[in-house]
DRENTINU-528737 format. One record per atom (N, C-alpha, C): residue number from 1; residue in three letters; atom name; y, z, x. Coordinates in steps of 0.02 Angstrom, whole numbers, plus 50000, padded with zeros to 5 digits. Example, Ala and Ser with C-alpha at 12.3 -4.5 7.8 and 13.67 -1.06 7.14 Angstrom:
2
k  r  a  Y  Z  X
1  ALA  N  49716  50390  50660
1  ALA  CA  49775  50390  50615
1  ALA  C  49835  50390  50660
2  SER  N  49888  50354  50642
2  SER  CA  49947  50357  50684
2  SER  C  50002  50394  50645
# end
This chain:
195
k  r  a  Y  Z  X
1  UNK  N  51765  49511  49707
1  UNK  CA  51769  49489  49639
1  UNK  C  51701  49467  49613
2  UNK  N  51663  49431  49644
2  UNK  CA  51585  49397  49648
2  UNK  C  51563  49467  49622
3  UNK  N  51563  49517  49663
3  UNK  CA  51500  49567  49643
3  UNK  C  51535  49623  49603
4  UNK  N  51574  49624  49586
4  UNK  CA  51619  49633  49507
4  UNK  C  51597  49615  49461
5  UNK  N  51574  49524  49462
5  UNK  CA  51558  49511  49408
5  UNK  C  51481  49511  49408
6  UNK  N  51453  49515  49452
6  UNK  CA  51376  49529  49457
6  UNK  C  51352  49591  49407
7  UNK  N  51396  49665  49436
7  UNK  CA  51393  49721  49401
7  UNK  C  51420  49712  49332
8  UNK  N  51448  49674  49300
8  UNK  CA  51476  49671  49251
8  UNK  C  51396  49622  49213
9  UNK  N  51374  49564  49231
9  UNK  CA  51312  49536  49231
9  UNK  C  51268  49589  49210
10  UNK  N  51249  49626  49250
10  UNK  CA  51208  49694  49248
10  UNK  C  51198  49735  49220
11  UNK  N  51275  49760  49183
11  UNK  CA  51277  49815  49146
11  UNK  C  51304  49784  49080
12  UNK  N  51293  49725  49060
12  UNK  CA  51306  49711  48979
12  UNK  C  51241  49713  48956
13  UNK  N  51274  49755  48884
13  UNK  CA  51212  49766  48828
13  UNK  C  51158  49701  48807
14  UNK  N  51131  49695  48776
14  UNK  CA  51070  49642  48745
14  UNK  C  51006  49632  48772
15  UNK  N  50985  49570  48740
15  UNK  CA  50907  49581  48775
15  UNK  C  50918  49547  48823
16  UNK  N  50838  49536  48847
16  UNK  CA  50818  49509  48916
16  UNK  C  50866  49558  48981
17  UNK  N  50880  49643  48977
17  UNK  CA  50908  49661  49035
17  UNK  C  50869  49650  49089
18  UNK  N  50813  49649  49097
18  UNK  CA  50756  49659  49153
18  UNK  C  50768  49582  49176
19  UNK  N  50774  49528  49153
19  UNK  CA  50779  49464  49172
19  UNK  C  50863  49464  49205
20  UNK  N  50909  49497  49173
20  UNK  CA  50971  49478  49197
20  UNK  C  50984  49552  49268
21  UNK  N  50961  49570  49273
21  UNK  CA  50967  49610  49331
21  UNK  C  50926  49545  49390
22  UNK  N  50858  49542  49383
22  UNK  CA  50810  49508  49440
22  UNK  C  50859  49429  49467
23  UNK  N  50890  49413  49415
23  UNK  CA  50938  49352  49419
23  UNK  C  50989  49372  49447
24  UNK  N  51031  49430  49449
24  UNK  CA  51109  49453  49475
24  UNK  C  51067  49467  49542
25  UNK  N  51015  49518  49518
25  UNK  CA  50994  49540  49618
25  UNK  C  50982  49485  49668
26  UNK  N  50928  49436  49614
26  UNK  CA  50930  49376  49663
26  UNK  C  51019  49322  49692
27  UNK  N  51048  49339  49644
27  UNK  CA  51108  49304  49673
27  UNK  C  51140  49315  49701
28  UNK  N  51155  49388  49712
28  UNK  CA  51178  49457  49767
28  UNK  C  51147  49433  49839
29  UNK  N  51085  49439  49825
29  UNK  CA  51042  49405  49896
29  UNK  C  51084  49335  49927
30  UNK  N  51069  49296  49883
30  UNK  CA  51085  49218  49912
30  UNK  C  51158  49235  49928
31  UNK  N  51192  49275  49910
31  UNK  CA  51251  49271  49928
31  UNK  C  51286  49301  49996
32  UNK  N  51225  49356  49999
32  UNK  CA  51216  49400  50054
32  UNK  C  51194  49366  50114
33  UNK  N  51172  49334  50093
33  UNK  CA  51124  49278  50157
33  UNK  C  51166  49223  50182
34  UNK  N  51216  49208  50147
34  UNK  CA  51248  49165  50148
34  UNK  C  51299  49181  50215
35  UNK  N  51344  49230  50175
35  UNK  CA  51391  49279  50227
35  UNK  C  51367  49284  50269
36  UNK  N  51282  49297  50311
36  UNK  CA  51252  49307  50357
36  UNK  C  51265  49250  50381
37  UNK  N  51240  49182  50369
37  UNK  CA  51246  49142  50392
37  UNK  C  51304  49114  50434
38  UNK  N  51362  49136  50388
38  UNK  CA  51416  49108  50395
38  UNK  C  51427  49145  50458
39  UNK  N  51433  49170  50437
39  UNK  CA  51449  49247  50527
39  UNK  C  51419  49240  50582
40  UNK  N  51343  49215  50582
40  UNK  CA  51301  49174  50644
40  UNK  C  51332  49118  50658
41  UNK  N  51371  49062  50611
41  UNK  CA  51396  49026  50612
41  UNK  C  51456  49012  50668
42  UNK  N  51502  49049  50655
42  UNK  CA  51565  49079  50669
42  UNK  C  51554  49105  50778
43  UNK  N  51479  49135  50767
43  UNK  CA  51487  49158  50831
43  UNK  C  51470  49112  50893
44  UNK  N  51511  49129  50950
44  UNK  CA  51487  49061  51006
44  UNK  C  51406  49035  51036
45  UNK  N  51388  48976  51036
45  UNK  CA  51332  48968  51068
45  UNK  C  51323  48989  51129
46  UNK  N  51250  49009  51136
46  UNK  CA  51239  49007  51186
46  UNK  C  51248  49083  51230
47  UNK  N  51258  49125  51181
47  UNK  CA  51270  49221  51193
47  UNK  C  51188  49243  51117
48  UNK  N  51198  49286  51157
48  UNK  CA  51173  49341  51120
48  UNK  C  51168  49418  51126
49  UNK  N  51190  49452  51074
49  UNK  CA  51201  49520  51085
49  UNK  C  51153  49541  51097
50  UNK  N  51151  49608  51175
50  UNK  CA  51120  49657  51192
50  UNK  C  51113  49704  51153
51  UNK  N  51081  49758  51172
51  UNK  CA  51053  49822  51114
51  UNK  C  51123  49852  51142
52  UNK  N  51157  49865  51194
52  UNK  CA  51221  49897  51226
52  UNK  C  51261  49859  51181
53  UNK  N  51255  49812  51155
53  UNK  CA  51315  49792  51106
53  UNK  C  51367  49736  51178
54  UNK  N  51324  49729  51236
54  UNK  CA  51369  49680  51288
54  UNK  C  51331  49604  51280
55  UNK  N  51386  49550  51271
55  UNK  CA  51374  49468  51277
55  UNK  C  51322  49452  51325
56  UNK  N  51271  49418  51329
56  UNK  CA  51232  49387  51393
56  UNK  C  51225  49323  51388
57  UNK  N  51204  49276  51427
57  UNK  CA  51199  49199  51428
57  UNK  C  51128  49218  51402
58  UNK  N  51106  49148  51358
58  UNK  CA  51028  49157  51332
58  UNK  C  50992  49128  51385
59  UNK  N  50935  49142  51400
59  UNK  CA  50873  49099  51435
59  UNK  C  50821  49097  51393
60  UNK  N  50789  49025  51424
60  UNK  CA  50757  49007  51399
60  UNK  C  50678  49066  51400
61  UNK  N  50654  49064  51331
61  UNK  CA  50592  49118  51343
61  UNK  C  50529  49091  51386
62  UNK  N  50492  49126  51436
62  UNK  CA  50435  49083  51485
62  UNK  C  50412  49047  51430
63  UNK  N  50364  49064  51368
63  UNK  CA  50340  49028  51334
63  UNK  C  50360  48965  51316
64  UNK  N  50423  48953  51285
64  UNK  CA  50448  48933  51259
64  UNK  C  50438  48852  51265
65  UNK  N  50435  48801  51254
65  UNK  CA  50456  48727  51246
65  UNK  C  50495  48710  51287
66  UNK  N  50512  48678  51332
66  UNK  CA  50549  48645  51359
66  UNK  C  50603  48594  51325
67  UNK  N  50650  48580  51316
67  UNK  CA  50696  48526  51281
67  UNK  C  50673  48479  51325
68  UNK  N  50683  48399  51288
68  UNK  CA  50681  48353  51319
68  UNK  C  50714  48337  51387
69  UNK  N  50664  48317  51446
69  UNK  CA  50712  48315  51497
69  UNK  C  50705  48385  51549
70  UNK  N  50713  48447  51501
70  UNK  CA  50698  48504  51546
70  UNK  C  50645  48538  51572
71  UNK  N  50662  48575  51632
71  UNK  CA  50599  48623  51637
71  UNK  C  50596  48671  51595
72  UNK  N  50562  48706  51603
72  UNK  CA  50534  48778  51568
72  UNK  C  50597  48844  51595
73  UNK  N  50612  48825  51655
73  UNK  CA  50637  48905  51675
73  UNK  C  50721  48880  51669
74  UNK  N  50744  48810  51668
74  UNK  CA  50793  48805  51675
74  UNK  C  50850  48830  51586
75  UNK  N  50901  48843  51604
75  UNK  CA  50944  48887  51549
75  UNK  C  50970  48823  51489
76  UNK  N  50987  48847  51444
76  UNK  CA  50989  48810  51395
76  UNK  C  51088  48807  51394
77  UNK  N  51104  48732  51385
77  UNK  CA  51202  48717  51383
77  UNK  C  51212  48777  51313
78  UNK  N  51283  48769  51355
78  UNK  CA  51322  48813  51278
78  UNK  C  51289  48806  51219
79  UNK  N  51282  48726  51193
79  UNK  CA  51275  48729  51138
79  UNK  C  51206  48745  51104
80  UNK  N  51165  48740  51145
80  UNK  CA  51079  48763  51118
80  UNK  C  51061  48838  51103
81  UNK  N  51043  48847  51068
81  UNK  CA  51004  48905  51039
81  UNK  C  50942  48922  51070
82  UNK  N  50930  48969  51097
82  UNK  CA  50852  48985  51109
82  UNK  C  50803  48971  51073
83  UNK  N  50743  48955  51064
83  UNK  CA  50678  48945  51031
83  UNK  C  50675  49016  51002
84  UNK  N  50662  49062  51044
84  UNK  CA  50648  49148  51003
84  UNK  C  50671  49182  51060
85  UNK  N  50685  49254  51023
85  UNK  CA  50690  49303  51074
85  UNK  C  50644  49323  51117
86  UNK  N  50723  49332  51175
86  UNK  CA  50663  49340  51235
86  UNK  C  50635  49416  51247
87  UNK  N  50659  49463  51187
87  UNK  CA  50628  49528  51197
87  UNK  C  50645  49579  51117
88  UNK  N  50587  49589  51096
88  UNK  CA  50582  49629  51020
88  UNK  C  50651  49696  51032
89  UNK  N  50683  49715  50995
89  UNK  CA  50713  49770  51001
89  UNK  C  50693  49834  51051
90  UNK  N  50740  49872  51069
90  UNK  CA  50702  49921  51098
90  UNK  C  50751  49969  51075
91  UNK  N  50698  50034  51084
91  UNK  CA  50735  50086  51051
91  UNK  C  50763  50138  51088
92  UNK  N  50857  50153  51077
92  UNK  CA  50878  50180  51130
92  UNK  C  50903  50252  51082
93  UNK  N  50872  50262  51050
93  UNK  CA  50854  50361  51027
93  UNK  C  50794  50411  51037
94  UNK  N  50779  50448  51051
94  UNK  CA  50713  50483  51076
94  UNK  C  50716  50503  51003
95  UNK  N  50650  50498  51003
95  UNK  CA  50604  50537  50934
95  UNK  C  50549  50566  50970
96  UNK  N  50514  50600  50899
96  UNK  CA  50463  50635  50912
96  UNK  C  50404  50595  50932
97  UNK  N  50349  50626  50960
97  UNK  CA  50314  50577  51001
97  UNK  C  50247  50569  50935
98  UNK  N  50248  50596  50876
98  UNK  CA  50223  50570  50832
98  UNK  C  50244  50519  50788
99  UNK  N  50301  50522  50794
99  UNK  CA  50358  50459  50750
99  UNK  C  50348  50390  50816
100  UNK  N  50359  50394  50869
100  UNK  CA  50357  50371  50913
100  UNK  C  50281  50326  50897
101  UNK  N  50239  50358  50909
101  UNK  CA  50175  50341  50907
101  UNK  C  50173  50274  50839
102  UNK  N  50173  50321  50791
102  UNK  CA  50196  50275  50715
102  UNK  C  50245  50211  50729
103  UNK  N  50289  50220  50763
103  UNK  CA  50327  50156  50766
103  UNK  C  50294  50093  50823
104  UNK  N  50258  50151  50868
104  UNK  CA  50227  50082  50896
104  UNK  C  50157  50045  50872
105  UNK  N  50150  50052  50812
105  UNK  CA  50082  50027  50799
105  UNK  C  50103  49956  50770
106  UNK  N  50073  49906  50769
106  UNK  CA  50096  49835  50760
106  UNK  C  50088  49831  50681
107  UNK  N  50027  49847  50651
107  UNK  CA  49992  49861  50565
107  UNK  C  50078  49868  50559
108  UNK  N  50092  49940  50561
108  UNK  CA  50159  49977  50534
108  UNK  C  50223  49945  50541
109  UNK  N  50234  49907  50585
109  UNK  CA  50306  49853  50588
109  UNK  C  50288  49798  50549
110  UNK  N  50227  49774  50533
110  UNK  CA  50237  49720  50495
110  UNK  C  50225  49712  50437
111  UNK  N  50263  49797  50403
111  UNK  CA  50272  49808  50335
111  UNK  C  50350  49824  50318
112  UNK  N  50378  49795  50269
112  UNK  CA  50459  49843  50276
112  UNK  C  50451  49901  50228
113  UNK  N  50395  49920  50184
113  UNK  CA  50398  49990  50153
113  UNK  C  50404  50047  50233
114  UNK  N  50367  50029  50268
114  UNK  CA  50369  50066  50317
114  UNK  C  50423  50074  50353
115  UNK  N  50468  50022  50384
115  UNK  CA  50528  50002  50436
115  UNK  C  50577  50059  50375
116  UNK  N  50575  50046  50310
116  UNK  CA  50640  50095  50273
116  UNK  C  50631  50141  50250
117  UNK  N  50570  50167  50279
117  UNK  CA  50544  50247  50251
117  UNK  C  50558  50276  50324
118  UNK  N  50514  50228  50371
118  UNK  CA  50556  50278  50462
118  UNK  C  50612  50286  50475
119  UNK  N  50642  50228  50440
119  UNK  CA  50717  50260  50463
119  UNK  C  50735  50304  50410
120  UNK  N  50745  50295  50359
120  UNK  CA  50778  50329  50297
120  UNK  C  50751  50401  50331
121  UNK  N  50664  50402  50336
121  UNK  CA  50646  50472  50374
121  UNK  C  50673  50509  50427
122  UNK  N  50700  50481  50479
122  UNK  CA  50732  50483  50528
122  UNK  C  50816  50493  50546
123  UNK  N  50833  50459  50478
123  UNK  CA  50916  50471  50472
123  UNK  C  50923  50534  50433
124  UNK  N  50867  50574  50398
124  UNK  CA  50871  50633  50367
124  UNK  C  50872  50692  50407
125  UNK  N  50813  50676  50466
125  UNK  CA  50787  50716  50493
125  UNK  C  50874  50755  50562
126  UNK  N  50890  50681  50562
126  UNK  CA  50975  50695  50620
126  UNK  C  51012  50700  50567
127  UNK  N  51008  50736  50514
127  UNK  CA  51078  50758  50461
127  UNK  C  51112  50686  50437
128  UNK  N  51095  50633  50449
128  UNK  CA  51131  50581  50424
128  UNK  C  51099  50563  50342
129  UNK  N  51154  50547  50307
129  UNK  CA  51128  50546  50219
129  UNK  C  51154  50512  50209
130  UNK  N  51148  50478  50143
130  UNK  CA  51172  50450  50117
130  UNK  C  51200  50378  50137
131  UNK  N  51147  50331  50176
131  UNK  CA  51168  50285  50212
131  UNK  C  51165  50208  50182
132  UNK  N  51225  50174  50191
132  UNK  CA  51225  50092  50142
132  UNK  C  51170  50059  50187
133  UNK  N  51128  50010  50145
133  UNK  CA  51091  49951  50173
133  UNK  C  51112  49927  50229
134  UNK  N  51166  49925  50274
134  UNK  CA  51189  49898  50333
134  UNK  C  51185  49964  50368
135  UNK  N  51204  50022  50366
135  UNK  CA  51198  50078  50410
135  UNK  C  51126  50097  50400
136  UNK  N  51078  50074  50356
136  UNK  CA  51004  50075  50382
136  UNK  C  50973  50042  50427
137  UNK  N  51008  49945  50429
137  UNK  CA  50991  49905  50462
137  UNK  C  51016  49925  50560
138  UNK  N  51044  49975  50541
138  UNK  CA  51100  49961  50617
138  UNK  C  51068  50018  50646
139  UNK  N  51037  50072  50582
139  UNK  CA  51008  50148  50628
139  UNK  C  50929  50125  50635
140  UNK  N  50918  50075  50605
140  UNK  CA  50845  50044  50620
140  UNK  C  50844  50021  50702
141  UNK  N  50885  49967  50721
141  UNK  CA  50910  49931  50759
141  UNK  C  50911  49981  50827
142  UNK  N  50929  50058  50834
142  UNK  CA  50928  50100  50864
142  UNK  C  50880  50115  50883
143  UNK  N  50816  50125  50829
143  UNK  CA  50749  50149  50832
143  UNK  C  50701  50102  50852
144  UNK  N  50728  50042  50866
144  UNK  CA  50676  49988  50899
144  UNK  C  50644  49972  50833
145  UNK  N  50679  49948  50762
145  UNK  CA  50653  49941  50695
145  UNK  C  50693  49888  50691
146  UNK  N  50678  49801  50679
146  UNK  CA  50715  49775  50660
146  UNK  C  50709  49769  50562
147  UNK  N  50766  49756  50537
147  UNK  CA  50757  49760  50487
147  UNK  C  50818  49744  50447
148  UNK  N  50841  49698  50408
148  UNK  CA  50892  49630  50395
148  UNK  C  50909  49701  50324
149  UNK  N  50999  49704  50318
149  UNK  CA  51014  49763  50273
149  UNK  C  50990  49711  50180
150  UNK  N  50985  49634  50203
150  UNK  CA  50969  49625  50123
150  UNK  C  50903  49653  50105
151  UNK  N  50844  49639  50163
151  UNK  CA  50778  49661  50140
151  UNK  C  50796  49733  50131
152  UNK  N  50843  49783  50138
152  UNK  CA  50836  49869  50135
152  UNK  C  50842  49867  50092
153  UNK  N  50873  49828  50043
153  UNK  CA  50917  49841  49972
153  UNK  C  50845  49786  49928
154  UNK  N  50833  49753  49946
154  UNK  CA  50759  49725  49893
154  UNK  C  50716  49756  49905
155  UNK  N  50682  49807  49951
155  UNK  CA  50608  49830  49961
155  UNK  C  50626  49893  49926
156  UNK  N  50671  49918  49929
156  UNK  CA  50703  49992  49881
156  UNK  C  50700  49997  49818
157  UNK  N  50734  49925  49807
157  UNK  CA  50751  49894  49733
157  UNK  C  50692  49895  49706
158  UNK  N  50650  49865  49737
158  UNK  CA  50548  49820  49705
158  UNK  C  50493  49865  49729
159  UNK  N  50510  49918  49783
159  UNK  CA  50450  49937  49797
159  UNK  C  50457  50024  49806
160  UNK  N  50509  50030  49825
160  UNK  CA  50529  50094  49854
160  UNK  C  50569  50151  49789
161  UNK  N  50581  50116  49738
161  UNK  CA  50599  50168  49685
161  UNK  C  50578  50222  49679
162  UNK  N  50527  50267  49696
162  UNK  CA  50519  50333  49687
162  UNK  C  50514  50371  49728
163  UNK  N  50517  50368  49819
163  UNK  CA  50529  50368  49871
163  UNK  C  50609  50380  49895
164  UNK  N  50655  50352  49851
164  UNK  CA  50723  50328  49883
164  UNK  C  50763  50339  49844
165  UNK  N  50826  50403  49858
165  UNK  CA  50869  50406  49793
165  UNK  C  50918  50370  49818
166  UNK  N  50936  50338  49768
166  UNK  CA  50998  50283  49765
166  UNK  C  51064  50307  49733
167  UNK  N  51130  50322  49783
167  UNK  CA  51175  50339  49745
167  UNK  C  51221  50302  49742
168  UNK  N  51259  50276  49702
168  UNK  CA  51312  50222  49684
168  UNK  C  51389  50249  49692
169  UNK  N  51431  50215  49726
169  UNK  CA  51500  50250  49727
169  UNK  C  51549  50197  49705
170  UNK  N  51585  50181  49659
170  UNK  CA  51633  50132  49662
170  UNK  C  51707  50122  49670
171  UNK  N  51691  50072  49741
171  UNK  CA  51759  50056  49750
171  UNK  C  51794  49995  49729
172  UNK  N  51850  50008  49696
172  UNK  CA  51904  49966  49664
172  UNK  C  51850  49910  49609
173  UNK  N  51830  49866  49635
173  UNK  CA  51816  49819  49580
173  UNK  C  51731  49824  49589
174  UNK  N  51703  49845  49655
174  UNK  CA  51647  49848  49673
174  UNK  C  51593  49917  49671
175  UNK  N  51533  49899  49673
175  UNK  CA  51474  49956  49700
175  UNK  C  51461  49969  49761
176  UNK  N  51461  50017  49754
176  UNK  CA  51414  50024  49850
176  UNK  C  51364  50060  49852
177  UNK  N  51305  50038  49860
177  UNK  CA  51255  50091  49839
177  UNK  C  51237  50133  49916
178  UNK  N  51207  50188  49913
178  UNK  CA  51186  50223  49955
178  UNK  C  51110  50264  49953
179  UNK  N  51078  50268  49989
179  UNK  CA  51024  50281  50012
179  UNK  C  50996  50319  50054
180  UNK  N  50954  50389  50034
180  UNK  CA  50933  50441  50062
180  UNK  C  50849  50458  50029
181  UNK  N  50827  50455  50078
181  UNK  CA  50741  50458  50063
181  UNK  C  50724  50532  50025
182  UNK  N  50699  50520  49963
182  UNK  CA  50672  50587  49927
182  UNK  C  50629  50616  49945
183  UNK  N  50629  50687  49913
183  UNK  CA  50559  50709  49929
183  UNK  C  50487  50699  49942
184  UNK  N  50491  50679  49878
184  UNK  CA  50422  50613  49880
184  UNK  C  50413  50571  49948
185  UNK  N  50454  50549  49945
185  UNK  CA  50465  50476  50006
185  UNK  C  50458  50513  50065
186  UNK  N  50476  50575  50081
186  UNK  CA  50484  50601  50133
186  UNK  C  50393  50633  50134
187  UNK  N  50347  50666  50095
187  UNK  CA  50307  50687  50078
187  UNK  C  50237  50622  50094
188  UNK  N  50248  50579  50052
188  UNK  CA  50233  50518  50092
188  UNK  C  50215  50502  50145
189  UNK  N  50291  50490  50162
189  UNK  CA  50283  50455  50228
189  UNK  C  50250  50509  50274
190  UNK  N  50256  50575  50300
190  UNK  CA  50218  50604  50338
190  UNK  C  50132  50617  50326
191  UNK  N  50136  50610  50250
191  UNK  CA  50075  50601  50251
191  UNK  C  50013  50547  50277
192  UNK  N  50057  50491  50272
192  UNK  CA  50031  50414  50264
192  UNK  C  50052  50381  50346
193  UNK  N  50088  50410  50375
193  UNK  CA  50101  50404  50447
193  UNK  C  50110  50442  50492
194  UNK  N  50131  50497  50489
194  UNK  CA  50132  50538  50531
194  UNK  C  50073  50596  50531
195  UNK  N  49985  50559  50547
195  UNK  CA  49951  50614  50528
195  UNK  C  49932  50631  50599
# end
């Protein structure tokens, strides 16, 4: 119903549209983030999902701080959270060993124009189209790309417009947008990374 009335926000006539979109997108976000939250919330301490998608007990990272009281190597109770992960994604799809190359350069991950042009590039390249902000985040997640599905849907939105066709489908009261890297974007990106 929320993002019913967001699109409804969005698509009424008058002035200031450019202000009432940046205000609905931003509230889309907070709301998006929210649900995230809530759902980290919800899940038990003291696990964290593998790239296999199997539960593990967390340990503590070598680096890491010690809690009061503890050593360094000893494991953290149910209820504690790790300090950080104890290992960046890894990627369990073979690519090409020029894409490969591109994804391991550090410059290139710590841009997201890049993280949603490799994959978007990459989900084209295996026949996959037309993919929502969460099935980018999840085929990223594959490729050893981390990459959160709200930032797919703001760096598209703000940066990636001519790169990224966006197609909209609506169900019942809602949008669902979808996402497949254009020509351009595709033209681009091999130019600008894959040289």
């Amino acid at each position: 119903m929320i993002r019913f009335l967001f699109d409804k926000f969005r698509a009424a006539p008058g002035p200031l549209k450019e202000a009432r979109l940046i205000v609905a997108d931003l509230a889309e976000e907070i709301l998006d983030l929210a649900a995230h939250y809530a759902e980290k919330m919800r899940e038990p301490k003291g696990q964290w999902e593998d790239v296999d998608g199997s539960k593990k007990a967390c340990e503590r990272h070598p680096s890491a701080k010690p809690g009061p009281g503890k050593s360094a190597t000893e494991r953290p109770s149910i209820g504690e959270e790790p300090s950080e992960p104890s290992h960046p994604p890894t990627r369990s799809l073979e690519v090409d060993p020029r894409f490969a190359t591109a994804l391991g350069l550090p410059a290139n991950n710590k841009t997201q124009e890049f993280k949603v042009l490799a994959i978007l590039w990459d989900a084209k390249s295996r026949g996959m189209d037309n993919l929502s902000a969460k099935a980018v985040s999840e085929h990223g997640e594959r490729l050893g790309v981390a990459i959160r599905h709200e930032n797919v849907r703001k760096v598209i939105r703000t940066r990636l417009g001519a790169f990224v066709d966006v197609h909209t489908e609506k169900t019942g009261s809602a949008t669902v947008y979808r996402y497949r890297i254009s020509t351009e974007g595709e033209s681009h990106f091999v130019s600008k990374y894959l040289r």
